[in-house]
N, C-alpha and C positions, 0 to 999 in steps of 0.2 A: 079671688081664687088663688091658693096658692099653686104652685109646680113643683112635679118630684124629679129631680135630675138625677141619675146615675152616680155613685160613688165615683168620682175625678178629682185628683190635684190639683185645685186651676194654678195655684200657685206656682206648684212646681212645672207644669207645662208652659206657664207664660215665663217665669227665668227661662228654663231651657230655650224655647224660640228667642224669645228677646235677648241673652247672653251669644245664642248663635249669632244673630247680626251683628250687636253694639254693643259686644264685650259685657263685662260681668261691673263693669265702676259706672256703667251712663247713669245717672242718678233717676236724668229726665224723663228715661222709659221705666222705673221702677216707678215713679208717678203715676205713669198712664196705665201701667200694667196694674195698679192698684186703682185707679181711677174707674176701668174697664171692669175689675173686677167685684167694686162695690154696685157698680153701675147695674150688671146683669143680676146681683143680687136682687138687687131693688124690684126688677123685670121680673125675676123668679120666683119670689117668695113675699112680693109686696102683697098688702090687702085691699088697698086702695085701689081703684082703675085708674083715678087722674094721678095718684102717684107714679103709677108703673108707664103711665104714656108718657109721662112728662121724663121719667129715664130715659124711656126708650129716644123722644128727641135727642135727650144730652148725649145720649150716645152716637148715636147719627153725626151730631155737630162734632164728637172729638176721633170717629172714625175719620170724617172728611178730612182733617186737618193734621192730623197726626201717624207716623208713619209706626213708629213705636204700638199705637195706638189700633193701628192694623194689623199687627203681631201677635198684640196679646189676645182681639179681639177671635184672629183666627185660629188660638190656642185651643179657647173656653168658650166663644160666644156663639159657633152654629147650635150645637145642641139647643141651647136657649131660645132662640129667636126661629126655628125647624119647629119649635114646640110652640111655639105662641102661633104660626103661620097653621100648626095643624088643630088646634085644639079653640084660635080664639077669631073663628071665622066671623062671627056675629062684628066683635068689635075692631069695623074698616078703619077707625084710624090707628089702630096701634098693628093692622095689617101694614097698613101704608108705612107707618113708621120703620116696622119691621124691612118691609121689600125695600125701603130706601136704605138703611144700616147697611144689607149685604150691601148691595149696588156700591156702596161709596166702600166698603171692605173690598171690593172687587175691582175700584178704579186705581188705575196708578195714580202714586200723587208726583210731582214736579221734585225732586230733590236737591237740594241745598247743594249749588256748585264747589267742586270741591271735595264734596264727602258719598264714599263709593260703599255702597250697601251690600255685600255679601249675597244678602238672598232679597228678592222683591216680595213682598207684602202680598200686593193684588195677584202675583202667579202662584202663590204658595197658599192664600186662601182660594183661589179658582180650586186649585188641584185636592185643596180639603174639600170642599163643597162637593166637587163633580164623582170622587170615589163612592159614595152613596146613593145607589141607585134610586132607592126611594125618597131621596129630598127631588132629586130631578123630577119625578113623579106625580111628588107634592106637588113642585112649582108650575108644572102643564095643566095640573087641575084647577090652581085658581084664574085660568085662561076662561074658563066658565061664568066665573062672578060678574054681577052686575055693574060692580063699581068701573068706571073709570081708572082709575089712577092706581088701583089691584092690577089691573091685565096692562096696565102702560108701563109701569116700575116693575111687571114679570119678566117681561118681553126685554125689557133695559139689564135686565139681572142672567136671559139667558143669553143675551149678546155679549154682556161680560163675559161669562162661564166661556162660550165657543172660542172668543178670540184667545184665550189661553189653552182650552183644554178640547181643541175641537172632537178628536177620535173619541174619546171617552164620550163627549157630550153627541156624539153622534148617536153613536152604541145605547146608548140611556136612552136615548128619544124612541129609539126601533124599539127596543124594548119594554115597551111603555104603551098599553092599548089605546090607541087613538089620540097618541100625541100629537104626530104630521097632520091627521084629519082638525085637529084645534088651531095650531097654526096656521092652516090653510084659511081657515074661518073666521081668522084674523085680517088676510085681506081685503074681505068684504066690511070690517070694521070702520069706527070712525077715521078720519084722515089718516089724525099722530099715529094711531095706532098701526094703523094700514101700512104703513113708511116704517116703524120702526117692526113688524112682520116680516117685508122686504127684504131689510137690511138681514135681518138674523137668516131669511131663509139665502142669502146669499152665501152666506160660512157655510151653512148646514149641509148645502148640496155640492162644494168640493167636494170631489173627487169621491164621492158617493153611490152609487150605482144602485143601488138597494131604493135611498131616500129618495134619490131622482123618479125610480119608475113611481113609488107612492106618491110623488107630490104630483106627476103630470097624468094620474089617475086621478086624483083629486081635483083636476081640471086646471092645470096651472095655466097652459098654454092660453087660455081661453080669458083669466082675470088677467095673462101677464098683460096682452094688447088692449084688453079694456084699461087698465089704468092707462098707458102709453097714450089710447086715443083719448082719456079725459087728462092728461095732462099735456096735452098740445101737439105729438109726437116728438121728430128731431127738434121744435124747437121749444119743448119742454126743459124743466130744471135734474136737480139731482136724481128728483124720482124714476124718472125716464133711464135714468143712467142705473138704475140699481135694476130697473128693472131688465131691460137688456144683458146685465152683469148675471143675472139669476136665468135669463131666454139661456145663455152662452154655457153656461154652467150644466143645465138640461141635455144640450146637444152635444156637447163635448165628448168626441168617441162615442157614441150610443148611435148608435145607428138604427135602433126602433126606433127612441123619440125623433127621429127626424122621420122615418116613415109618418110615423101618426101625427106631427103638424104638418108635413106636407098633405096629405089627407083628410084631417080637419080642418083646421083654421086655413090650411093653403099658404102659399108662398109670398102670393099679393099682400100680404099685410108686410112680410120683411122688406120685399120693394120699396112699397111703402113709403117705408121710413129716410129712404136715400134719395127720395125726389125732392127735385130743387122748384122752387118756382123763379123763372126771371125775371133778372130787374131786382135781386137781394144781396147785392154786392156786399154792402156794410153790414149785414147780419149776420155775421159768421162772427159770433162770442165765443167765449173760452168753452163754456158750457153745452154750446150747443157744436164744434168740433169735438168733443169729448162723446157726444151721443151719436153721433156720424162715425166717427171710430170703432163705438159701439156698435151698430148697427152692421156695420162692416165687417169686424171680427163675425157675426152672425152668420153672413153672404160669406164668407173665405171658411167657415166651419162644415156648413153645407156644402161648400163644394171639394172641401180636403179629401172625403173620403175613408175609408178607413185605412187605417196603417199598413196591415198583412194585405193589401190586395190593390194590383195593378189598376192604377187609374181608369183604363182604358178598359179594364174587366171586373170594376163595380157598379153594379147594377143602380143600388142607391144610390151612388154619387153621378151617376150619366143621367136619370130620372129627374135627379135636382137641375142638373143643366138646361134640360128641354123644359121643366116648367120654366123653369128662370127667362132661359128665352122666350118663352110664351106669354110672359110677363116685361118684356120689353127691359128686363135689367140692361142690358146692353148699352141701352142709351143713355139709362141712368148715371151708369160708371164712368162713359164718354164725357157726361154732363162734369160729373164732379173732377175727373181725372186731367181730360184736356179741355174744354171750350171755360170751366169757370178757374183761372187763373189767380181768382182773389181767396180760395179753399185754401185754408192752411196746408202746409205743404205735408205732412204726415197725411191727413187725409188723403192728397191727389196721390201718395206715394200707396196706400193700402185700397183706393179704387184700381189703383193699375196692375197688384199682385190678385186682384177679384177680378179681374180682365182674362189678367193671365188663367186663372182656375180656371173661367168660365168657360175659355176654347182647349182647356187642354183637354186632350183624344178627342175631339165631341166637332166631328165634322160640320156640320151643318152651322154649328155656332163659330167656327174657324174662318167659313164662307161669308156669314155676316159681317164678321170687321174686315174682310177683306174687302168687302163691297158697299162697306158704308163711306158715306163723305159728311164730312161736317162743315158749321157755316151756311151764310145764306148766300145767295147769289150777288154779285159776280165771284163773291171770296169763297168758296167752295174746294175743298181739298181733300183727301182720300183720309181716313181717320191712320191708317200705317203710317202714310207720310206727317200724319202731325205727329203722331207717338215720336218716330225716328228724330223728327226738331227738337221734340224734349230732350230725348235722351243724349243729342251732342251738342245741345245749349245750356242747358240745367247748371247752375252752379251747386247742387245739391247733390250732397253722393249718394244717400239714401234715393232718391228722386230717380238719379242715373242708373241704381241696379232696379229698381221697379220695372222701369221703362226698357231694361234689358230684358227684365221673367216674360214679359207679353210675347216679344219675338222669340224668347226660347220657345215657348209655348207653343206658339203658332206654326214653328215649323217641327216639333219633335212628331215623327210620325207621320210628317205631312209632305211627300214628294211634289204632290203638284203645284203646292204652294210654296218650296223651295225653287219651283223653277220657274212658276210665276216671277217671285222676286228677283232670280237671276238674269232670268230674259229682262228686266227693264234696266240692266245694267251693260252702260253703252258708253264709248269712247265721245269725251267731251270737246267739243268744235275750240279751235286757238281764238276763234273770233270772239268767244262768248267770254276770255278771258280778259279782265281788265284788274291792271295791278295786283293784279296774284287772286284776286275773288271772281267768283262766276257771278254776274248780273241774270236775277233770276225773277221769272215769273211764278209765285207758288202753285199757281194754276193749273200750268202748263208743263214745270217738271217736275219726272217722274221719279219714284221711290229709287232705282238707280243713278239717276243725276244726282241727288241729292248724297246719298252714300259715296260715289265717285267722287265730288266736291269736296268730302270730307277727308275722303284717302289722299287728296293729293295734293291739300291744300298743307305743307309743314313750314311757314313761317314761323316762327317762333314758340314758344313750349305751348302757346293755349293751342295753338294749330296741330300741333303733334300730338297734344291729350286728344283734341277734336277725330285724327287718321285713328289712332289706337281704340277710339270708341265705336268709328265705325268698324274697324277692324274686325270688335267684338260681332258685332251683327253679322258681318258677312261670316264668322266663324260658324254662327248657327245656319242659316243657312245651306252651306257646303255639308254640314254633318251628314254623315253616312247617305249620301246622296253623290256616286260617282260622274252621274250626268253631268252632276251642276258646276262640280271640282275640275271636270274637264273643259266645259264651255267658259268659266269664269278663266279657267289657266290662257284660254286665247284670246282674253280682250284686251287690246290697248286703252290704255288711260288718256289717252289723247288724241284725235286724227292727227298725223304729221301733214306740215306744212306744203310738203315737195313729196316727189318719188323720192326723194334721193335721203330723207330723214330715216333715222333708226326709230322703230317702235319702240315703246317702253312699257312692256308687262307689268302685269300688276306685282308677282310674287318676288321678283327682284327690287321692287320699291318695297315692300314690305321687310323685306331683310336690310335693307339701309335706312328704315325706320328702325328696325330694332339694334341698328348700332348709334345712331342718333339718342334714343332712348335710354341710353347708358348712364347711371349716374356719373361716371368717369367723366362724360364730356361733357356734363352741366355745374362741375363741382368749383362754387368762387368762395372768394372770401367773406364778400358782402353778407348781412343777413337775410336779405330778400331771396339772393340766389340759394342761399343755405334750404330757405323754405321752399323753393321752385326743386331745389336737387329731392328733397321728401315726396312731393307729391308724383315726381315721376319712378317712384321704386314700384309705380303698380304698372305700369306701362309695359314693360317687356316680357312679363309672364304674359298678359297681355294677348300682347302677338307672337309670342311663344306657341301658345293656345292656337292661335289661327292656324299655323305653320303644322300644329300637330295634327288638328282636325283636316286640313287640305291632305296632308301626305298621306294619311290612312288610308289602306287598300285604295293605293291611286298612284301606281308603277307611273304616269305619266307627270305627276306632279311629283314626285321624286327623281326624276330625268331632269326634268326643267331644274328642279333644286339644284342637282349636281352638276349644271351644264357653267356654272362658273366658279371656278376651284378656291375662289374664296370663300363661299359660302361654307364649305366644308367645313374651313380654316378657321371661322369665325366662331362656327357654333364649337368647335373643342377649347376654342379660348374662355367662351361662355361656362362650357363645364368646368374648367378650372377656374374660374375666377370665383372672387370672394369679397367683391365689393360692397356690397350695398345688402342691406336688412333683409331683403327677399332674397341674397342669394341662393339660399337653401332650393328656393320654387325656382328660379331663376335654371342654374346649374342641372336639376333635376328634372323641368323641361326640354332644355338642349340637349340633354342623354335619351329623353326619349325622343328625339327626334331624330338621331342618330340611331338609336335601335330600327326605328322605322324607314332611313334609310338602305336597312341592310335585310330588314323581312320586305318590303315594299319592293327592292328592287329586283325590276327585270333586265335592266338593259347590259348588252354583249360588248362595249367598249371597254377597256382597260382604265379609261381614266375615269368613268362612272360606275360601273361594278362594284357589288356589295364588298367582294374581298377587298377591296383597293381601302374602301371606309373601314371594315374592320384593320386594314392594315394602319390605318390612320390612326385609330383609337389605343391600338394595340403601342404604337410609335411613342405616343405624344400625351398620353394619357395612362393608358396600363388597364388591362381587363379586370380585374380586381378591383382599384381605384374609380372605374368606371361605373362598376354596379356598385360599389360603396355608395357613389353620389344619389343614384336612381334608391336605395333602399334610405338613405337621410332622406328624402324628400317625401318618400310613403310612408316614415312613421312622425312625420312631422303632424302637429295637432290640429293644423286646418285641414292636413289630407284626410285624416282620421275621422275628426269632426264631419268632412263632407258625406261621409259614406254614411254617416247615421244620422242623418240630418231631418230633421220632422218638417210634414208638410203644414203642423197649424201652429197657427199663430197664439202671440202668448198672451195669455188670459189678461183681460184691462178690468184693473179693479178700482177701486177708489182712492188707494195709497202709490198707484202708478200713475193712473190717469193724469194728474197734473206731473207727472215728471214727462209722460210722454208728452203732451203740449206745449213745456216748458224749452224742450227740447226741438221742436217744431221751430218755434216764435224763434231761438239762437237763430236756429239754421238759417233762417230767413235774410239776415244779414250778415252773414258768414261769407269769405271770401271763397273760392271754386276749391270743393274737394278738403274742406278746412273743416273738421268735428272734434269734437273731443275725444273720442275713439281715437283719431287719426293722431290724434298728437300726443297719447299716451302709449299708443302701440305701436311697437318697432315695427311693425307687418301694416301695411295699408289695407281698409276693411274690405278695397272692394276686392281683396285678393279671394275674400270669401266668398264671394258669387260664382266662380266660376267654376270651383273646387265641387261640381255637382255628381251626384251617386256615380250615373252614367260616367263623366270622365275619366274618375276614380278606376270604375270597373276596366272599362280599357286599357289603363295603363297598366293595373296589375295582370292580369291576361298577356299583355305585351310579352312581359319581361321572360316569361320560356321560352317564348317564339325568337326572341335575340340572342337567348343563349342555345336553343339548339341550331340554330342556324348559323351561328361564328361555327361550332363545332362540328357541322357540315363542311364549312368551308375548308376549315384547317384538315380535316380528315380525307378530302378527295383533292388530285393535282390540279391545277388550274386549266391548264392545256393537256390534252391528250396527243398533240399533232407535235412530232420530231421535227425540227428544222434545223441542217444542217448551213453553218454560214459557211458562206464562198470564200472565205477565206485560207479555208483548211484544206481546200485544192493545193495543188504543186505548180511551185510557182516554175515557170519558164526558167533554166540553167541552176537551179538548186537540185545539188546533189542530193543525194539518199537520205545520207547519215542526218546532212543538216534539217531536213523535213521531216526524218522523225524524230530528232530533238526536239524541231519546236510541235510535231502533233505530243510530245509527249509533254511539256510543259502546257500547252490547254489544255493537257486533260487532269494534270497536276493543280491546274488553277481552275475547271471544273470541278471534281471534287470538294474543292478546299470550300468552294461555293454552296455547293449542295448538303455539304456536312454542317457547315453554318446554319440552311433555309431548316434543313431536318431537325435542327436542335431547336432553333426559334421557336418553329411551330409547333414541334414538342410543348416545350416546357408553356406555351399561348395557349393550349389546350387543355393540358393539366392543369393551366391557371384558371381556368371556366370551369372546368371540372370542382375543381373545388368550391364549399360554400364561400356562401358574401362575408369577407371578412376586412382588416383594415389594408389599406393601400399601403402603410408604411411597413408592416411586417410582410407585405409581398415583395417591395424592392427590397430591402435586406437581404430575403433570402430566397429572388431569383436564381443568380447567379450558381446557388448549389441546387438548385431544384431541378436544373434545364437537362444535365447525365440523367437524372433517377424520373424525369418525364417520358424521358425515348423506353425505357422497361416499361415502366408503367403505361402506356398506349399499349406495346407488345401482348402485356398481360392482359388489358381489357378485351384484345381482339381476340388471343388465344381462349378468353375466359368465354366469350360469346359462341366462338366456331362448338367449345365443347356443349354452352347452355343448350347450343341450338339440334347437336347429336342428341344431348341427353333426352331432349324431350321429343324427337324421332323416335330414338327406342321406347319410351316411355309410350308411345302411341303404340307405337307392335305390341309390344306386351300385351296392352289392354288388349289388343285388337285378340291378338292369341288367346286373353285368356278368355275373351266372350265367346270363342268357338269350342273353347274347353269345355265352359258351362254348360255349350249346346249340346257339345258330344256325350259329356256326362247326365243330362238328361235323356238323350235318348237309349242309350246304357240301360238305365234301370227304367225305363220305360220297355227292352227288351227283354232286360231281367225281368219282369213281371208275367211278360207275355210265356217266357220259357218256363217259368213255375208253373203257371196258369195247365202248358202244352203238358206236361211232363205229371199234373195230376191228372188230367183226360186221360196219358198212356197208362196211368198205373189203374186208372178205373175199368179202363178196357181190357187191361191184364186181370183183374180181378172177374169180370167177366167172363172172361174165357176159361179161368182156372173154376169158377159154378158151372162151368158147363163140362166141363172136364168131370168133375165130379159127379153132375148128374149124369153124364155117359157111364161111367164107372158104378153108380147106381143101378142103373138101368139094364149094364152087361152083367153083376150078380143075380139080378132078378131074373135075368134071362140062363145064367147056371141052374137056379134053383128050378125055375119051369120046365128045365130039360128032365131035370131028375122024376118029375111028375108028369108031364106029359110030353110025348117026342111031336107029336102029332102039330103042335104049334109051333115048334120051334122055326119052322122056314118062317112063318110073319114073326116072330120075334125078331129075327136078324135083321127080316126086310127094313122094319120101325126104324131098327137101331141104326141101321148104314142110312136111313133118310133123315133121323135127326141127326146124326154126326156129320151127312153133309150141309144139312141149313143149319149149323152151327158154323162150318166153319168155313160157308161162304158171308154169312154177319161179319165171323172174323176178318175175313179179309178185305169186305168193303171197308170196315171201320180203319183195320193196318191202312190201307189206301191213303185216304184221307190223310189220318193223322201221318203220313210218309209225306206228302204230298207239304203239307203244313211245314212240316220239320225241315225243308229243302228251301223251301224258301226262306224261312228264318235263318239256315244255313248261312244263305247267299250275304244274307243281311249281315248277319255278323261277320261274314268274310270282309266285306267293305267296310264296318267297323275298326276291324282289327287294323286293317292295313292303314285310315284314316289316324285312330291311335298310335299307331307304331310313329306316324311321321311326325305328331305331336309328343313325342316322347314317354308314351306310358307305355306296361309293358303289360304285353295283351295276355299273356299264360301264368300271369297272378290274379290278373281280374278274373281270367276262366275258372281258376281253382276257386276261386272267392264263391263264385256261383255256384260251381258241383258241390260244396261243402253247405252254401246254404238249402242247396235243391235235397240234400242227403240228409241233413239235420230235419228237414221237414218230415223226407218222408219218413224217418222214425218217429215222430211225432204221432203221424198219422197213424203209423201202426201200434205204438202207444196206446193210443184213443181206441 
């Protein structure tokens, strides 16, 4: 049978692509290009079938191998081989032939080192292919056929297509009736098939929303775990792993499909998959921590939550919690995080961040780790207390921030369990000390001996990484928990020996750890010290942190701070210093710690008082310079980074999985806090742990409350109370003259005093006043600023006294003009009733002038009857004077009334007018207003 192809150049499209890549002289692709193109002739217009198959092989064989070959093919050869796939269904091998040509059109091939291709072959035939809505079409329909090796080299052809051209090849599949429903009915297929289903629905359902809810309508959730339980679960092969990669893919941000597997399938099957059995030490393969990983991202998805909505106020994600605990995850995580030691370390590090999820907001599961103990008897230990071991034994930094998220977790939100933890934090006996370590029983002490042990053990730099880790923990802890900030502020680290011993607080050893902590005082020349000076640049942000979280709204831990004036001293050294890689963090916590000292305090002493610290910073630092530092530190890119930080984890696929494992296996024998991260970045990673939304937000918040509060200070005098010294008495036999000489040179040398404190704090004020700008352009041009600051206050007060008149009168007014309003409605609510009154009088006038008239009728009538008869005339008069008197007693009841009416409207408008007059209108313009409209009416009316 021959084919009718479309009038096309192949010639000139195959130069074109193939001169695009390899130039217009490769001889060798003008071969292929002609090779390809007698080739598809043959396909095209042969008569034979075993001719045209036997092309279609050779073609196959010179797509695979040749890159030229791929070029030309995807010039000229879809249409051909699009047309044999639709038209030559009967004959399956020249199908097959066909589905393998694209396939190897579609694979990258290896390129000759050395020589750099312009464009690639397999992305630039993907992107031919996939613009064609109806090849895509095509290819879903022969998912239907019988054969074999048709639906296995479709399925190979649309996992090519996806991995180059996924959006397109998404878009094509929705649009395509009953594509996802064929795919899906590929997993009930034979094995290969079933696996390489998998694998494609894996690309397909990135970032998809649309394909995800079709496929888990399709029932996905329900074959994912059947494959899973027939291929062994966690301790299955790749399968297991794709399938899980496609589980993770469904839930990711969807928060239905996590309704609807928690609700059908249930939770127990993801448990599941994270139980250990004991007694499997040695069974932890590459492949089966890569499906534990997997599984895990599952558990850490489920309990992320959604993005827009507070932990603690989603519904879905508090629901997964309580089933999860009702499914015993808890022990599960326990199992793989602390009691199995032989779990690759990435694993124990993503059981301990699924720990963490598991109690964050979610009481009841908070109360469980608090009151579980692990171990069997006699070795039995509290699971807090083992967590706390890892976290300041671990030589693993990954490991060390894990096992810090659990205790964040635990205590965010959780007072009683902040003071739980603080209450078992207790002054350690001299007896139990032997050579600088405490001999301990893990039994016996408590999750405060243990942390205390940690604080106070600094022999040498592992000891002091050891204090600054616990440091960390007691940081969470104290957070926004005043109780626990003041009870911890009075323990001693030690019982003393004697009465006669000095106690030694915690907070004051913590500031001499943070000068210890100094790369300054570990810096040698050796290379070993070189490497010990790097790993301590994470240290003193550190306990920076502590110091910042302890002093927050806690006046009493800001006392204790300032009660020894080095402390002061130390931290403004710290803001100005510029040693070490962190300093940015470093500098820029010590500033807020001094802001905090200056909103935090309360206390009335001169030498602890916030003015005294502002006077400090103002000395030694310079107000300008000072928020310079605090604003480099908030647009630096871990603080940044903190603030928009995502709670899920990143997708593990099959091109990561082995780097994540790979990276595990290092760590394992890595010395303490040693990664490749750490040694390519000037910033230590775990600076990135603590940099969390929360601390961010506080500190930005902070920084008004210290600048209006300097500007408090500088704006009101210190003291209000006059104290004259005894000095300025008259001394015994000093004459007059000489006494007021010298009153009059103290008061020359007050003055000269007070002219100085008034310009300082001037121009200290206007320096706040102004935006953050650089420190160097502020000392330059101090010195002229500090004259035009004493105006410039003057002006702001003046500017205030008048804001604050302006918007007093601004109240009157309104106030005036809403009684205007009032006045003026009731006005023409008068004016109404006076029109209303004044046609009643003219109607009543009008009545009286008919009856006028009928008298005047009536007295003619009575002329004419006299002329005609005398004899009647006495009852004519009588008639006449009885209607002229009940006429004009009508009148005058009516006059009554409407008199009576008119007097009191009188009254009213008298209290109008007078009401008006004191509001400034002028009452005998509005009267005329009315006589002119009452008069204009009544011509009107007689008009009519």
């Amino acid at each position: 049978m021959a084919f009718k192809i479309g009038p096309i150049n192949l010639n000139a499209i195959a130069q074109g692509v193939g001169g695009l890549a390899f130039g217009s002289g490769d001889h060798g692709s003008e071969d292929d290009d002609s090779g390809v193109e007698r080739l598809l002739d043959r396909i095209s217009n042969g008569v034979l079938a075993d001719d045209r198959r036997a092309a279609v092989a050779e073609l196959q064989a010179v797509v695979a191998e040749s890159v030229s070959a791929q070029l030309a093919f995807g010039a000229m050869g879809f249409p051909v081989l699009m047309s044999v796939l639709k038209e030559e269904r009967d004959d399956v091998e020249m199908v097959r032939g066909a589905l393998e040509t694209l396939v190897n059109a579609l694979t990258p091939i290896e390129s000759t080192p050395g020589v750099f291709n312009e464009v690639q072959p397999a992305s630039l035939n993907s992107e031919l292919l996939s613009r064609e809505a109806e090849s895509i079409s095509l290819l879903l329909s022969l998912l239907a056929e019988d054969d074999f090796y048709m639906r296995y080299y479709t399925l190979q052809l649309l996992t090519a297509l996806i991995t180059n051209c996924r959006t397109r090849l998404q878009e094509a599949i929705l649009a395509t009736p009953r594509g996802l429903t064929r795919l899906m009915d590929m997993l009930m297929d034979r094995e290969v098939i079933r696996n390489e289903a998998l694998l494609l629905l894996t690309f397909l359902t990135r970032d998809a929303e649309e394909i995800q809810k079709i496929v888990v309508f399709e029932g996905a959730f329900e074959k994912i775990f059947n494959i899973i339980k027939e291929e062994g679960g966690s301790e299955g092969g790749i399968v297991v792993q794709d399938c899980l990669e496609l589980l993770n893919n469904l839930l990711r941000n969807n928060p239905t499909n996590q309704i609807l597997l928690r609700e059908t399938i249930g939770l127990q099957s993801v448990v599941s998959l994270i139980k250990l059995r004991k007694g499997i030490a040695d069974s932890f393969t590459q492949q089966k921590t890569v499906n534990l990983l997997g599984a895990l991202e599952t558990v850490a998805l489920l309990l992320a939550g959604s993005s827009d909505v507070e932990p603690t106020k989603d519904a879905n994600r508090i629901a997964n919690q309580t089933v999860f605990s009702q499914n015993k995850l808890l022990d599960h995580l326990l199992m793989l995080s602390v009691e199995s030691r032989w779990a690759a370390i990435v694993v124990r590090c993503a059981a301990l961040r699924c720990i963490g999820d598991l109690i964050l907001g979610h009481a009841q599961n908070r109360d469980a780790l608090g009151s579980k103990l692990l171990g069997e008897d006699p070795d039995v230990e509290p699971a807090l207390n083992s967590i706390l071991r890892i976290f300041l034994r671990t030589s693993s930094l990954q490991e060390c921030i894990a096992a810090e998220f659990v205790f964040k977790c635990f205590c965010e939100g959780n007072p009683d369990g902040q003071m739980m933890l603080a209450s078992t934090i207790t002054p350690l006996p001299q007896s139990s000390l032997h050579g600088g370590k405490i001999i301990e029983d893990a039994n016996r002490v408590s999750f405060g001996s243990i942390l205390v042990q940690a604080l106070i053990s600094s022999e040498g730099q592992n000891d002091l990484e050891a204090s600054c880790r616990a440091a960390s923990i007691l940081s969470h802890i104290l957070k926004d928990n005043v109780q626990c900030k003041e009870r911890v502020l009075r323990i001693q680290l030690e019982i003393p020996v004697s009465a006669l011993s000095t106690p030694e607080l915690l907070m004051p050893r913590i500031v001499k750890y943070l000068a210890v902590a100094s790369p300054i005082s570990h810096k040698q020349e050796t290379h070993d010290h070189m490497i010990s000076n790097k790993k301590s640049i994470w240290l003193q942000p550190v306990l920076l942190r502590l110091l910042v979280t302890w002093l927050a709204d806690c006046p009493d831990a800001v006392n204790c701070f300032l009660e020894s004036p080095a402390h002061l001293t130390y931290m403004i050294e710290l803001v100005l210093s510029r040693s070490s890689a962190a300093s940015v963090h470093v500098a820029g916590l010590a500033a807020v710690l001094l802001g905090e000292c200056i909103v935090f305090n309360k206390a009335a002493k001169d030498n602890r008082d916030a003015f005294m610290v502002v006077d400090a910073i103002s000395q030694r630092i310079g107000l300008t310079a000072y928020f310079h530092i605090w604003e480099e530190m908030q647009i630096s890119p871990l603080f940044i980074s903190a603030a928009s930080a995502s709670r899920l984890p990143k997708p593990l696929t099959r091109s990561t999985a082995a780097e994540v494992v790979g990276v595990s296996d290092a760590q394992d024998g890595e010395q303490p806090f040693e990664t490749d991260e750490s040694r390519t970045s000037p910033v230590d990673p775990l600076l990135t742990s603590f940099y969390d939304s929360a601390f961010v937000s506080f500190i930005k918040h902070l920084e008004p409350f210290v600048r209006e509060k300097i500007v408090e200070l500088f704006s009101r005098p210190k003291s209000k109370v006059t104290i004259i010294p005894a000095s300025l008495d008259k001394k015994n036999g000093e004459s007059d003259s000489d006494y007021i000489i010298r009153l009059k040179s103290f008061m020359e040398k007050q003055c000269h005093e007070m002219q100085e404190l008034l310009g300082r704090n001037a121009a200290l004020a206007d320096d706040l006043a102004k935006t953050k700008g650089d420190s160097n352009s502020f000392i330059r041009g101090h010195n002229s600023a500090m004259q035009g600051t004493v105006n410039g206050i003057t002006s702001r007060l003046e500017a205030d006294n008048l804001r604050q008149e302006l918007q007093e009168t601004r109240n009157r007014v309104e106030t005036l003009k809403a009684e205007k309003r009032k006045c003026e409605d009731e006005i023409s609510t008068y004016k109404q009733l006076a029109v209303k009154y004044e046609a009643d009088l003219k109607s009543l006038s009008d009545a009286y002038n008919s009856l006028e008239q009928a008298n005047f009728h009536l007295e003619l009538e009575v002329k004419r009857a006299r002329g005609g008869n005398e004899s009647i005339l006495p009852d004519l008069e009588a008639v006449r004077e009885e209607g002229r008197q009940e006429a004009q007693k009508e009148s005058e009841a009516e006059l009554n009334d409407l008199l009576v009416c008119l007097g009191q409207e009188q009254s009213k408008v008298e209290k109008l007018s007078s009401r008006l007059a004191e509001l400034g209108e002028d009452v005998d313009v509005l009267l005329e207003n009315i006589g002119d409209e009452g008069e204009v009416q009544g011509d009107d009316e007689e008009e009519d």
